[in-house]
VOPAGU-2260 file (C-alpha; in pm, 1 decimal, decimal comma):
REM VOPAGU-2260
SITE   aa  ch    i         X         Y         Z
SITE  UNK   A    0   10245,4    9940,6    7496,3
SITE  UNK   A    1   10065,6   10276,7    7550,4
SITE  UNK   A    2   10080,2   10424,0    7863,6
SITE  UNK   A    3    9827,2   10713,9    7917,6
SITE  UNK   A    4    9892,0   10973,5    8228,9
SITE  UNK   A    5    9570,4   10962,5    8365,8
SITE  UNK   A    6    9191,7   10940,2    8213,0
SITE  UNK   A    7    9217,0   11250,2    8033,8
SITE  UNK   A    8    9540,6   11195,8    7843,1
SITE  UNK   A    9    9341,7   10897,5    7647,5
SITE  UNK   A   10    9401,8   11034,5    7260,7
SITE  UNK   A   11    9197,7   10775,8    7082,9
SITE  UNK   A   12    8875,1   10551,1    7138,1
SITE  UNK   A   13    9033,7   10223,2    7258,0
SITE  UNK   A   14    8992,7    9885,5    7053,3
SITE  UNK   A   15    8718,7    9678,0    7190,7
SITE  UNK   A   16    8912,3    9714,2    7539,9
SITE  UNK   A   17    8931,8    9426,2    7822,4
SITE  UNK   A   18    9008,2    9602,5    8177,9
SITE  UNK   A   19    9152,3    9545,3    8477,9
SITE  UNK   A   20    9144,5    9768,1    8789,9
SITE  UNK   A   21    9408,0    9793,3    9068,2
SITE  UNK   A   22    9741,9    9888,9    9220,6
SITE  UNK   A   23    9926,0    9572,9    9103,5
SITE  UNK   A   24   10237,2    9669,6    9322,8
SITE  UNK   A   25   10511,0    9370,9    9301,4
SITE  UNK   A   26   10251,8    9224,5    9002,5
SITE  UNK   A   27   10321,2    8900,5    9168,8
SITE  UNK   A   28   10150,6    8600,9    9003,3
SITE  UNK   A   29    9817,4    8706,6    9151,5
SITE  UNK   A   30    9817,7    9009,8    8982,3
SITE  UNK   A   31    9966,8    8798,9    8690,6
SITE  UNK   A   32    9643,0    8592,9    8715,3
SITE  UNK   A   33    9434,9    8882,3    8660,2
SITE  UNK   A   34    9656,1    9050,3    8388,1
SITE  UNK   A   35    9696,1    8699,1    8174,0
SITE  UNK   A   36    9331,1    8677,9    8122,3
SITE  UNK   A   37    9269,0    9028,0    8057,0
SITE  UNK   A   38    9563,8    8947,6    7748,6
SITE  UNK   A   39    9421,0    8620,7    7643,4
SITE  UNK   A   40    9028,0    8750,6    7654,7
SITE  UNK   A   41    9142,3    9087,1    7438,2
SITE  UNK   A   42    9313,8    8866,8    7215,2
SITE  UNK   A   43    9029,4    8632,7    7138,7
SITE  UNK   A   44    8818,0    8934,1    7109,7
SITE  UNK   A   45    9032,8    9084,7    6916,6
SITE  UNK   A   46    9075,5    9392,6    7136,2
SITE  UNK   A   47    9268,6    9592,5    7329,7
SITE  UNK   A   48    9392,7    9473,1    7704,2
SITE  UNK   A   49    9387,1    9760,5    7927,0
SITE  UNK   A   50    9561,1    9816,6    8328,1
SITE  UNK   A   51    9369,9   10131,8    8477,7
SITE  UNK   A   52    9591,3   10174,6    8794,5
SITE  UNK   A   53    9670,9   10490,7    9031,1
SITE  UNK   A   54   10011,8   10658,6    9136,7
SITE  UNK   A   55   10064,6   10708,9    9427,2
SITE  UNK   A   56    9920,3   10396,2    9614,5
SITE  UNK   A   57    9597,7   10562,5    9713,6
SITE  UNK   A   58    9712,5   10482,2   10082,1
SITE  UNK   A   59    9998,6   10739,6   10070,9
SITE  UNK   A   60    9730,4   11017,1   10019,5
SITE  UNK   A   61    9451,5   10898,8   10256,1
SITE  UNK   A   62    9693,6   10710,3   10540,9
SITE  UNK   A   63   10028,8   10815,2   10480,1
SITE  UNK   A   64   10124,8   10701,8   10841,2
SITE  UNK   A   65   10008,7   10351,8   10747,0
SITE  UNK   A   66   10077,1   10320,1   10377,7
SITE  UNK   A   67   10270,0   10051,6   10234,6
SITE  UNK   A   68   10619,3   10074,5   10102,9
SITE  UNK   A   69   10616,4    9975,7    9733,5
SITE  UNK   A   70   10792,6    9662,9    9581,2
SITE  UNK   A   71   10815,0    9804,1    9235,0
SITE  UNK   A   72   10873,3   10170,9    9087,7
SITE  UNK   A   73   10600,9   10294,7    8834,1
SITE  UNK   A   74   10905,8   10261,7    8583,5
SITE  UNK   A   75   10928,4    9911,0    8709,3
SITE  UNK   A   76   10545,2    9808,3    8736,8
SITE  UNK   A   77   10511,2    9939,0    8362,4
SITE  UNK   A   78   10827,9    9765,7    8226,7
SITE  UNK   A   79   10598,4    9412,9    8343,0
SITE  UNK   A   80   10266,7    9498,6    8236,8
SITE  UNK   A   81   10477,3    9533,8    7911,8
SITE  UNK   A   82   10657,8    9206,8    7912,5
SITE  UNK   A   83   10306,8    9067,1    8061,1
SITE  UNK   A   84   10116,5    9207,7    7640,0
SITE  UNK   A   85    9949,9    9452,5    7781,6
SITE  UNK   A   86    9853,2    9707,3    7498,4
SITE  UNK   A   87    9759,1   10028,1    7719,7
SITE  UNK   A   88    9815,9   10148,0    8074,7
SITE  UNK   A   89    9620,6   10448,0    8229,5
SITE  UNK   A   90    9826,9   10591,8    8518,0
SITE  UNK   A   91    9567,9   10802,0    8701,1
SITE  UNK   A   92    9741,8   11034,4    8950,8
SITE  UNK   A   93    9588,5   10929,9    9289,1
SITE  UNK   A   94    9499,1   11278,0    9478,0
SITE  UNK   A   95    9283,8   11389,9    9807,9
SITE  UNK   A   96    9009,6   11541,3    9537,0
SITE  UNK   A   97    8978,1   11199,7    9335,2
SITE  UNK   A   98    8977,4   11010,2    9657,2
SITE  UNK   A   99    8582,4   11161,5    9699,6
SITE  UNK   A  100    8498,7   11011,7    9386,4
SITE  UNK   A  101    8168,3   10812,5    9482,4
SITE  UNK   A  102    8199,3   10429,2    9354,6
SITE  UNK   A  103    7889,1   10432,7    9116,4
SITE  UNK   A  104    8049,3   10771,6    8953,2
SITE  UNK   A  105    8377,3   10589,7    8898,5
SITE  UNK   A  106    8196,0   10310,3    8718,2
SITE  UNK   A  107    7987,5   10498,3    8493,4
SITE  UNK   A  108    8194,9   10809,0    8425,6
SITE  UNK   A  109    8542,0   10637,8    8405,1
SITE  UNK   A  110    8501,4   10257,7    8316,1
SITE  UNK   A  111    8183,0   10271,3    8103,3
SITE  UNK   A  112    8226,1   10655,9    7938,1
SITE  UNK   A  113    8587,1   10746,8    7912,7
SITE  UNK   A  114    8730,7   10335,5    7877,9
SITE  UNK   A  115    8387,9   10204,7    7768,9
SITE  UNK   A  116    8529,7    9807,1    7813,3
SITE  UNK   A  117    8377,8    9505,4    7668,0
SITE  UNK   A  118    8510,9    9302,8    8003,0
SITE  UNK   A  119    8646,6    9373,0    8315,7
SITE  UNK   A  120    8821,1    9152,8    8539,8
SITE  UNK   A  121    8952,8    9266,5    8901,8
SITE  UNK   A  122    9111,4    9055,4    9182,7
SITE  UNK   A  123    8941,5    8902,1    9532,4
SITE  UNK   A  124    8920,9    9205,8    9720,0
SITE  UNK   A  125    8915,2    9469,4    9531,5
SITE  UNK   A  126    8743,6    9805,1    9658,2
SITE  UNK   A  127    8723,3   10145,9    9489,0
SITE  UNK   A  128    8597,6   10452,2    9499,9
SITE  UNK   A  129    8495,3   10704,3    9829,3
SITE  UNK   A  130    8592,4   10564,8   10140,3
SITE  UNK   A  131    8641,4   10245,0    9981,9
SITE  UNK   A  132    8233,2   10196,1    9920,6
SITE  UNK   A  133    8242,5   10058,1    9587,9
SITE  UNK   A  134    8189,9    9653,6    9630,3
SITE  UNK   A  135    8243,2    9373,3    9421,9
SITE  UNK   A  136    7844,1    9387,3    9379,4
SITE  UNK   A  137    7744,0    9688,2    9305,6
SITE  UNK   A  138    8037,1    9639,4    9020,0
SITE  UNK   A  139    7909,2    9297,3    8939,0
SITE  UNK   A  140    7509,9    9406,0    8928,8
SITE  UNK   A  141    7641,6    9808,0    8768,4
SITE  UNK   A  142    7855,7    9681,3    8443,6
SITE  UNK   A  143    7567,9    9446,5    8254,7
SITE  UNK   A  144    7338,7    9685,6    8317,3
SITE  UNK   A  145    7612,6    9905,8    8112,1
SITE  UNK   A  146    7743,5    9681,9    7843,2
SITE  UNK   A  147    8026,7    9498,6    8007,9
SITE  UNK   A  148    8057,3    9190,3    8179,2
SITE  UNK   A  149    8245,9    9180,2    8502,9
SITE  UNK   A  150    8432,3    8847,9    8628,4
SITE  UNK   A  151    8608,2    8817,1    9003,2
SITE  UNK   A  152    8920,9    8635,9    8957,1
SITE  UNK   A  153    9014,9    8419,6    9216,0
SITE  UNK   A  154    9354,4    8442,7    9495,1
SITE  UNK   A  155    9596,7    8250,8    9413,0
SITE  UNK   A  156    9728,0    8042,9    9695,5
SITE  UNK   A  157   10060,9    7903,6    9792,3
SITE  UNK   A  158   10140,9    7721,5   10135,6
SITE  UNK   A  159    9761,9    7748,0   10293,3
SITE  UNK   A  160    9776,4    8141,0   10202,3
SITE  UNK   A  161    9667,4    8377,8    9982,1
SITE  UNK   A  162    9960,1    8559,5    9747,8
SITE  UNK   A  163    9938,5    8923,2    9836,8
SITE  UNK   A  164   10207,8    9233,4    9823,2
SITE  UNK   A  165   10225,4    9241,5   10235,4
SITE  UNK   A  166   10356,1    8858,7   10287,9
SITE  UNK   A  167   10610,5    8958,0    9953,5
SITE  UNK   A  168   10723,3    9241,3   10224,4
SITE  UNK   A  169   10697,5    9054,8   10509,3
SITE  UNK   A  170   10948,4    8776,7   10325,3
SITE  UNK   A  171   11180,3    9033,9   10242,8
SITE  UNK   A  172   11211,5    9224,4   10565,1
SITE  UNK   A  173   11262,3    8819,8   10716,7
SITE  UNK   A  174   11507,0    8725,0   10463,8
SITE  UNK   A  175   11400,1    8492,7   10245,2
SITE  UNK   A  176   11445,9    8607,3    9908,9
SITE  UNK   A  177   11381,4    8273,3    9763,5
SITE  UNK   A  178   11034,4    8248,2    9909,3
SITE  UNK   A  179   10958,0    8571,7    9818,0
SITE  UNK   A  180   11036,9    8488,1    9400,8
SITE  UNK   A  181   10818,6    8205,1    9434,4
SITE  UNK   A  182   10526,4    8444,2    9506,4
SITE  UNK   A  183   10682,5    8707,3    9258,5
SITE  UNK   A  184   10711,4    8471,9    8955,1
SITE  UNK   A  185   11080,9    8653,7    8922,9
SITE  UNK   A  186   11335,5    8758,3    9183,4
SITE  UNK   A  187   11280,3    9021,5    9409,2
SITE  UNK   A  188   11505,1    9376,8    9212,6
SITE  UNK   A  189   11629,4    9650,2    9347,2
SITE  UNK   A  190   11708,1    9946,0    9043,1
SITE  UNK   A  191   11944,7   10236,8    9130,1
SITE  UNK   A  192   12221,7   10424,3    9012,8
SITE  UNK   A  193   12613,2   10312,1    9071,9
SITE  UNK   A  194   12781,9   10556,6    9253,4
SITE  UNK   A  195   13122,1   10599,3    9442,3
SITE  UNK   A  196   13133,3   10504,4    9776,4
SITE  UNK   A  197   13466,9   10483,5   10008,5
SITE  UNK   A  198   13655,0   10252,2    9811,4
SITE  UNK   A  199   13716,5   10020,1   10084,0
SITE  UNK   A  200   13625,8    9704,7    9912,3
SITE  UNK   A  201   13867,8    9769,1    9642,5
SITE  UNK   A  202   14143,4    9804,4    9956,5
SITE  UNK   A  203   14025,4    9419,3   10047,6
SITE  UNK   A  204   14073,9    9277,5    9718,9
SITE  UNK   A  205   13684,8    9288,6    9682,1
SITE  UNK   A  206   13587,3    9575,0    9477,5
SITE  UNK   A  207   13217,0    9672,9    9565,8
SITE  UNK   A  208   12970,9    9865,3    9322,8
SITE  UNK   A  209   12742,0   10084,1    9595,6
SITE  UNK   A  210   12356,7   10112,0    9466,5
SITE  UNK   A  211   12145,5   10450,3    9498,5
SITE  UNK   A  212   11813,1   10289,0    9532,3
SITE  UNK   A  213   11540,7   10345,7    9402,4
SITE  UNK   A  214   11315,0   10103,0    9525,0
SITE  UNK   A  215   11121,0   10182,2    9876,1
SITE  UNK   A  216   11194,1    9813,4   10009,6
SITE  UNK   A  217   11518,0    9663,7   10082,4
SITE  UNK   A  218   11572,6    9306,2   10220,9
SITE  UNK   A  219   11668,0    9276,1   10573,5
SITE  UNK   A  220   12005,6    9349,6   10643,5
SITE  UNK   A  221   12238,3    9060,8   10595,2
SITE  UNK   A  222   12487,5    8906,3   10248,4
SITE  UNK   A  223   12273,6    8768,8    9976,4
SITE  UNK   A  224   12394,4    8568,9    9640,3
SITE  UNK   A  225   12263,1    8767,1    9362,7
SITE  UNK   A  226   12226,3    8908,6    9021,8
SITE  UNK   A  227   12289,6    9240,6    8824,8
SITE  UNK   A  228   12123,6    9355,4    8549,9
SITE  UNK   A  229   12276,9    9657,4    8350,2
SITE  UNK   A  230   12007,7    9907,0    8228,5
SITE  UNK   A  231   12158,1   10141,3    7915,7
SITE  UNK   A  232   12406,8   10146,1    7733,3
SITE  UNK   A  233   12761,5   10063,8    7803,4
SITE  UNK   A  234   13019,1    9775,1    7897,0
SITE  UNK   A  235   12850,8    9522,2    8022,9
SITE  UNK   A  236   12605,4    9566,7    7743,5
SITE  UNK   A  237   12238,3    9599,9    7849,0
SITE  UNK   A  238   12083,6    9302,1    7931,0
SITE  UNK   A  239   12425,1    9149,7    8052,5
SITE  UNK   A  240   12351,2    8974,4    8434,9
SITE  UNK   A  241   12633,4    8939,2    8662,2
SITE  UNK   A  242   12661,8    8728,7    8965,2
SITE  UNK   A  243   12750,7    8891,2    9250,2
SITE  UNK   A  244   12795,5    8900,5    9659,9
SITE  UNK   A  245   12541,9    9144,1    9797,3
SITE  UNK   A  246   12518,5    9340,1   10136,2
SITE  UNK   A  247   12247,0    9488,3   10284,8
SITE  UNK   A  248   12333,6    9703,7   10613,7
SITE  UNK   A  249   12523,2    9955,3   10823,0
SITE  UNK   A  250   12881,6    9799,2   10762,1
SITE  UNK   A  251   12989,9    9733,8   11154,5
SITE  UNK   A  252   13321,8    9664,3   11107,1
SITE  UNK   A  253   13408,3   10014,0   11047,0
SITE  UNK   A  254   13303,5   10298,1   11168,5
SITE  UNK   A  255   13011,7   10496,4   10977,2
SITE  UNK   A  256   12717,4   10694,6   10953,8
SITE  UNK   A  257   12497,0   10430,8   11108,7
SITE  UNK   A  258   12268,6   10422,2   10749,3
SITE  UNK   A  259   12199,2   10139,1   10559,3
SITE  UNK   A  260   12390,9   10038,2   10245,4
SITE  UNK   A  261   12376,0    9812,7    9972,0
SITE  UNK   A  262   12692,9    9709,0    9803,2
SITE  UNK   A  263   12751,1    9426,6    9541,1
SITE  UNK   A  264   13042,9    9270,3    9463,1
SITE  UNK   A  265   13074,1    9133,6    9102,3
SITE  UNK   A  266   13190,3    8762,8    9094,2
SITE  UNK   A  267   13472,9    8737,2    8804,1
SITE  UNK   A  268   13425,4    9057,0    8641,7
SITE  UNK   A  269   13572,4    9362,0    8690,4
SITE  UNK   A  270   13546,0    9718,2    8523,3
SITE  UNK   A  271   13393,1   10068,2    8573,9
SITE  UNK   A  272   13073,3   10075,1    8671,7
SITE  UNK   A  273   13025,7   10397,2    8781,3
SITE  UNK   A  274   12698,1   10609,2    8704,4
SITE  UNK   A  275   12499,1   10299,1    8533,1
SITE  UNK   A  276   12218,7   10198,8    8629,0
SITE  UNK   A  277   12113,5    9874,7    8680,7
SITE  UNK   A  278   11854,1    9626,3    8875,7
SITE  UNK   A  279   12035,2    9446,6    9162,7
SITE  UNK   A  280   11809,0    9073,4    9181,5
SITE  UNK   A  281   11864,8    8915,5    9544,4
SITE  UNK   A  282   11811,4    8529,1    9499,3
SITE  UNK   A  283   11945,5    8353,6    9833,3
SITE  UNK   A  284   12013,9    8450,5   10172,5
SITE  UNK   A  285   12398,9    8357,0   10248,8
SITE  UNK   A  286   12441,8    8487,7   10614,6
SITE  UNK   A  287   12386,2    8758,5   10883,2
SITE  UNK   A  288   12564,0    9080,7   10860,9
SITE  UNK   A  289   12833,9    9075,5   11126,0
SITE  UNK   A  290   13128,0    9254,2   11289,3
SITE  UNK   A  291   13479,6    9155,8   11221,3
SITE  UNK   A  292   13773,4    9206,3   11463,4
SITE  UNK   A  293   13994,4    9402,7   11185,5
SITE  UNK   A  294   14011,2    9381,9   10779,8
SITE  UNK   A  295   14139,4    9025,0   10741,3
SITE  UNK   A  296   13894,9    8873,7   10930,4
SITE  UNK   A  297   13614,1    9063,7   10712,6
SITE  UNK   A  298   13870,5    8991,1   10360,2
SITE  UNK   A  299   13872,6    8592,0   10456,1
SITE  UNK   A  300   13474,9    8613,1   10514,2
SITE  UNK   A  301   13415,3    8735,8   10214,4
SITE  UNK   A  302   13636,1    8515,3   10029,8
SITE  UNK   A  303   13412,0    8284,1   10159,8
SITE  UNK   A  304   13090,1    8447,8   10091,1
SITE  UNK   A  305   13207,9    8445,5    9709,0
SITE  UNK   A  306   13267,5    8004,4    9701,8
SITE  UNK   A  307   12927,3    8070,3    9921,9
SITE  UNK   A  308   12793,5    8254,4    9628,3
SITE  UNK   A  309   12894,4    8015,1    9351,1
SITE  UNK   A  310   12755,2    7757,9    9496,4
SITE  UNK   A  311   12412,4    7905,9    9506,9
SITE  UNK   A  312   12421,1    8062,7    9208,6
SITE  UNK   A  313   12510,2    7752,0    8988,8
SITE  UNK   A  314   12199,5    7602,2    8957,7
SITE  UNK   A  315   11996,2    7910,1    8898,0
């Protein structure tokens, strides 16, 4: 997959190109929707598919107060527009000067000049250009008058409700991890760097790896059965998924700094870990983070929270 920083950084004419137009953060499987028939329609035109998205979420620049925190990373969001067969991705950098782009400008001077697209498909409510002006009809009526054709792609619903990036959040922040895949077509990830934290895990008999994250969002605060996936190179290998015991929170037992951490115990492995860098997946809520009387009472919880674990891991 190509990935092009921004409209000007596009080095060739592209192949007969089918586009798509949005943020895509999470690329849950309404944004899947959208992406798997811009890959099947440049295949049986025997073109290129093409994702024309912005960094940052345009949000951050014109409502930072209100803008959303992001489910994926731009490393992230590529990495599955790859795995998706997408053959290009144009990363245009998202600033106060673009954001006065008028709507009709964007079409003809970026999709139908610079891209010049055979198709383009967007989602339900997609809006572009200034102050949000550019509808799904003047983008409907604009592009056949241009060359291309433009088709709306339906929402995707689950339970009586569209599939959208806030209720993904909104599941997190409540919990429910499991929900939350459903809408994601994968588990929910966090990716960070190992690094050394106070060693008190190890002092239990439960040896925790502590994450950096990366990620904006973080489940609520709580012990989850999970997953992690090594990134690079070294022992596991990369690729290697782990089961683990995950907490989210401020650690109560003990004294501390009040911030929230996220720890993982590995379930039957042990090793150095220290400095990889991995994706931590959370796949089931196992229980409310809670305050112990001393460090037994916290060691025979989380003896328990590993069965706990197990158990919900097995059939995954």
């Amino acid at each position: 997959m190509r990935h092009f920083a921004g409209i000007g950084a596009i080095d060739r004419k592209l192949v007969r190109p089918v586009l798509t137009i949005g943020n895509f953060d999470g690329l849950h499987i309404g944004h899947r929707a959208i992406v798997d028939t811009v890959v099947e329609r440049a295949r049986s035109n025997a073109g290129e598919s093409v994702v024309f998205t912005f960094e940052p979420h345009p949000r951050k620049i014109l409502q930072p107060h209100a803008a959303p925190r992001m489910l994926t990373t731009l490393e992230q969001k590529l990495e599955l527009l790859e795995e998706a067969g997408i053959d290009a991705v144009i990363v245009e950098e998202f600033t106060a000067e673009y954001a006065r782009t008028p709507a009709e400008t964007f079409i003809r001077d970026t999709i139908h000049r610079r891209i010049h697209p055979l198709e383009v498909y967007v989602g339900y409510d997609f809006h572009f250009g200034r102050d949000r002006e550019g509808s799904m009809r003047l983008l409907t009526e604009t592009g056949p008058r241009l060359g291309f054709a433009v088709t709306v792609i339906p929402e995707v619903v689950i339970e009586e409700g569209d599939v959208n990036s806030t209720r993904i959040r909104k599941l997190l922040s409540e919990r429910d991890p499991g929900k939350a895949a459903v809408m994601l077509g994968r588990p929910y990830a966090v990716r960070g760097h190992i690094v050394e934290g106070d060693r008190r895990g190890r002092t239990l008999g439960f040896p925790t790896a502590n994450l950096d994250p990366e990620n904006e969002i973080l489940p609520g605060s709580g012990v989850y059965a999970g997953r992690m996936r090594f990134l690079g190179d070294g022992d596991p290998a990369i690729g290697t998924r782990v089961p683990a015991v995950v907490n989210v929170g401020t650690r109560p037992t003990f004294a501390g700094d009040g911030a929230v951490h996220v720890e993982a115990h590995l379930i039957d492995w042990s090793g150095d870990v220290y400095g990889r860098r991995v994706d931590l997946e959370f796949l089931s809520f196992l229980r409310a983070e809670q305050r112990f009387p001393d460090a037994d009472a916290l060691k025979t919880r989380i003896a328990q929270d590993v069965i706990d674990a197990r158990t919900r891991l097995e059939p995954l």
